[in-house]
C-alpha positions in Angstrom: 94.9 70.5 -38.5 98.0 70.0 -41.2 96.6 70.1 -45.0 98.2 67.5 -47.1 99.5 69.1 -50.1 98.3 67.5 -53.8 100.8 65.1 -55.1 101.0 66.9 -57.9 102.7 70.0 -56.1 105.4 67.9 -54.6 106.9 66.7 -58.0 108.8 68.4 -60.4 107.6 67.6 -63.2 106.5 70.0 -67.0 103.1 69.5 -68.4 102.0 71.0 -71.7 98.2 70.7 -72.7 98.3 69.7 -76.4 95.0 69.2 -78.7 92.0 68.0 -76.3 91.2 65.4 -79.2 95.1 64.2 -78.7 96.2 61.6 -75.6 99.0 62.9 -72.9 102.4 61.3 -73.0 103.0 60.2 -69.6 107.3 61.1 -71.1 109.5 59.3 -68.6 113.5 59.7 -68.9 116.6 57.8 -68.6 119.3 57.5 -65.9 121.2 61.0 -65.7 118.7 63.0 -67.5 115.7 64.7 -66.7 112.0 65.9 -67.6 113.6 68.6 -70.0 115.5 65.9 -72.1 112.5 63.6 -72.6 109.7 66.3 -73.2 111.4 67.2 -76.3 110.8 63.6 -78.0 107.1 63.7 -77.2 107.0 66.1 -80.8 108.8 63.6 -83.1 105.9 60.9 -82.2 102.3 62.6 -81.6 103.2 66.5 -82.2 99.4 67.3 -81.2 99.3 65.6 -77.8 99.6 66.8 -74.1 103.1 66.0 -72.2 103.2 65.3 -69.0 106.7 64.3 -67.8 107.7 64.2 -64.0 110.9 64.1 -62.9 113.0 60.8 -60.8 113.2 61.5 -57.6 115.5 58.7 -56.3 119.7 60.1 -56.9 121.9 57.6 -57.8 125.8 58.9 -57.9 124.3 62.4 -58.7 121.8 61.1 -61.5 118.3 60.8 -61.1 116.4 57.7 -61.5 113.3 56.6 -60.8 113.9 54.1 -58.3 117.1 51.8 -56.4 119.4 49.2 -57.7 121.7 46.5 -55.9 123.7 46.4 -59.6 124.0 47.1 -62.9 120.4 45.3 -64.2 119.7 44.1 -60.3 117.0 46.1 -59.4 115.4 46.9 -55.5 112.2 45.3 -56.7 111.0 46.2 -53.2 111.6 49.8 -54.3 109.9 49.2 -57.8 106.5 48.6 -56.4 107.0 51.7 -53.8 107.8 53.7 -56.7 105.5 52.7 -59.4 102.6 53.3 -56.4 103.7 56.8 -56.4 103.8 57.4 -60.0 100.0 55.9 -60.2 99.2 58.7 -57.8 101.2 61.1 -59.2 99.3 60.1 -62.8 95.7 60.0 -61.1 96.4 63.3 -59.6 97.6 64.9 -62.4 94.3 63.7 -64.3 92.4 65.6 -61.9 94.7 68.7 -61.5 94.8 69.7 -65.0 91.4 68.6 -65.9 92.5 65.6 -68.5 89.3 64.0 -67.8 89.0 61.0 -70.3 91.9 61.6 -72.6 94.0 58.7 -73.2 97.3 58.7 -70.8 100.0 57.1 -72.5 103.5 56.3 -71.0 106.4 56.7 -73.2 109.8 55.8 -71.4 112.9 54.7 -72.1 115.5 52.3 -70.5 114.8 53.5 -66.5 111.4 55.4 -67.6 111.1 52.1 -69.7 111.2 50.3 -66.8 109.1 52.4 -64.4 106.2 52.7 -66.9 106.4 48.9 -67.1 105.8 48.9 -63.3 103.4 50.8 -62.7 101.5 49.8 -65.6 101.4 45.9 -64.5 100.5 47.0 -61.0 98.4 50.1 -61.4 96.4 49.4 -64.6 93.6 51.8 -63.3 96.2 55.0 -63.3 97.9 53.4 -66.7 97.6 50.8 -69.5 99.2 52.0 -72.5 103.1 52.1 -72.6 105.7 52.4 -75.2 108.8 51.1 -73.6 111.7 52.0 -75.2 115.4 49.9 -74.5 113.0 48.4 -71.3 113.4 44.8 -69.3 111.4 43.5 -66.8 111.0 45.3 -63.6 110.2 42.5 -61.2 113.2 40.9 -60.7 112.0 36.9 -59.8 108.5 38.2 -58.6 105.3 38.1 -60.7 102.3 40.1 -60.6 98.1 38.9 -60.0 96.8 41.7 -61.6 94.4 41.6 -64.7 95.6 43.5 -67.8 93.0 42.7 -70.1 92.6 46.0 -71.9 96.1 47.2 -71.1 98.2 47.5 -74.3 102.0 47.6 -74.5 104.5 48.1 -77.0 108.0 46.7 -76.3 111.1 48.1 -78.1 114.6 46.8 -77.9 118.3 45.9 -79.8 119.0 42.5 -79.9 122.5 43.4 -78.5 121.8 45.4 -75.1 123.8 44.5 -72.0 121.4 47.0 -70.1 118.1 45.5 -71.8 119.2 41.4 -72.0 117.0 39.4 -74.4 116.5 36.9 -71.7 115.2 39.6 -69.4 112.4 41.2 -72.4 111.7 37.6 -73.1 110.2 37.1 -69.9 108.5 40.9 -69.8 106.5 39.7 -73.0 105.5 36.6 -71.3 104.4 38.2 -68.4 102.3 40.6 -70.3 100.8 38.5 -72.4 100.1 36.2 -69.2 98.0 39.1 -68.1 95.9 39.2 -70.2 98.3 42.6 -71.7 97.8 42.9 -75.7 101.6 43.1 -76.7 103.2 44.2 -79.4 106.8 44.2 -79.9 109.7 45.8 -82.5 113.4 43.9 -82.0 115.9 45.8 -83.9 120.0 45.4 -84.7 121.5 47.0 -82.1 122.4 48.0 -78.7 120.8 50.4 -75.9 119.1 53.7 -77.7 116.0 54.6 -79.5 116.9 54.0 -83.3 115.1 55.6 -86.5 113.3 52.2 -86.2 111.8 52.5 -83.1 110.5 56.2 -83.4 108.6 54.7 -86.5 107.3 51.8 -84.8 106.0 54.2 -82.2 104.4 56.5 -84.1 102.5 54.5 -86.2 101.2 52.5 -82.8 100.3 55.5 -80.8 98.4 56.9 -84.3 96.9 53.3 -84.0 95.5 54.3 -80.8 92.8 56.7 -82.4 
């Protein structure tokens, strides 16, 4: 007989316990970084809460990702719902591994982690339903999604001048949400691509509204 190993011990990923009475930021990077880069801004939004933060395992050019593209904002939306099924695993396992029980799991990604926590949320509600999407679109390309988010809460960050984040594109991820049944909340700076001052404050004060 072959043992399967736990998801969780196939995936590179850092996890740091935090305060038990504190949620666990699900951190999720950007093209061409890594775990290490977006584990560090878990402290300047919720400095007592657990990180968890895996790593993308689909290489693009030498940077990691979290899943393919055809383009520049054309995504393999075939690939998106592959992926964001692994990460609910990879989140549900986790939950068990390290023994966070009931504690609040909340993904906080930006631009590629943006859009993979935006995935997996509107698929996977039961592994995920709170996300802070920083510089994030919508994942689906032209497909839409059945499943019920009532409960699920999102928080939606962008500049009003991103080519990598169009308006046209996070126009139609808040309608999908709220569509849902997703309670949606939503900070549209100035600006390009990034996480501004504006958008860390927006953040905390909506993950502190959590509690």
């Amino acid at each position: 007989m072959t043992s399967t190993r736990p998801v969780i011990d196939t995936w590179p990923h850092l996890f740091r316990p935090g305060d038990e009475d504190a949620p666990v930021l699900l951190m999720l990077h950007g093209t061409a970084s890594n775990e290490r880069d977006i584990a560090s801004l878990a402290g300047r939004l919720q400095p007592a809460a657990g990180v968890l933060a895996p790593r993308g395992r689909v290489e693009e050019s030498g940077m990691l990702r979290w899943f393919r593209r055809h383009a520049e904002g054309v995504f393999d939306v075939d690939d998106v719902i592959l992926r964001a099924g692994e990460l609910a695993a990879f989140i549900d396992d986790a939950r068990s591994s390290y023994g966070i029980g009931d504690r609040k799991i909340v993904a906080v990604g930006f631009s590629n982690g943006a859009n993979i926590a935006l995935a997996t949320a509107m698929l996977h509600p039961q592994s995920l339903n709170r996300v802070v999407a920083f510089s994030g679109m919508y994942p689906l390309g032209e497909r839409t999604s059945a499943v019920e988010l009532e409960g699920s809460r999102f928080l939606v960050l962008n500049g009003d001048a991103d080519p990598m984040a169009p308006i046209a594109s996070v126009t139609k991820l808040l309608g999908e949400l709220k569509r849902q049944g997703a309670a949606v909340d939503q900070l549209l700076r100035p600006g390009g691509h990034g996480i501004q001052p504006p958008d860390l404050e927006a953040a905390r004060n909506w993950l502190a509204g959590l509690a």
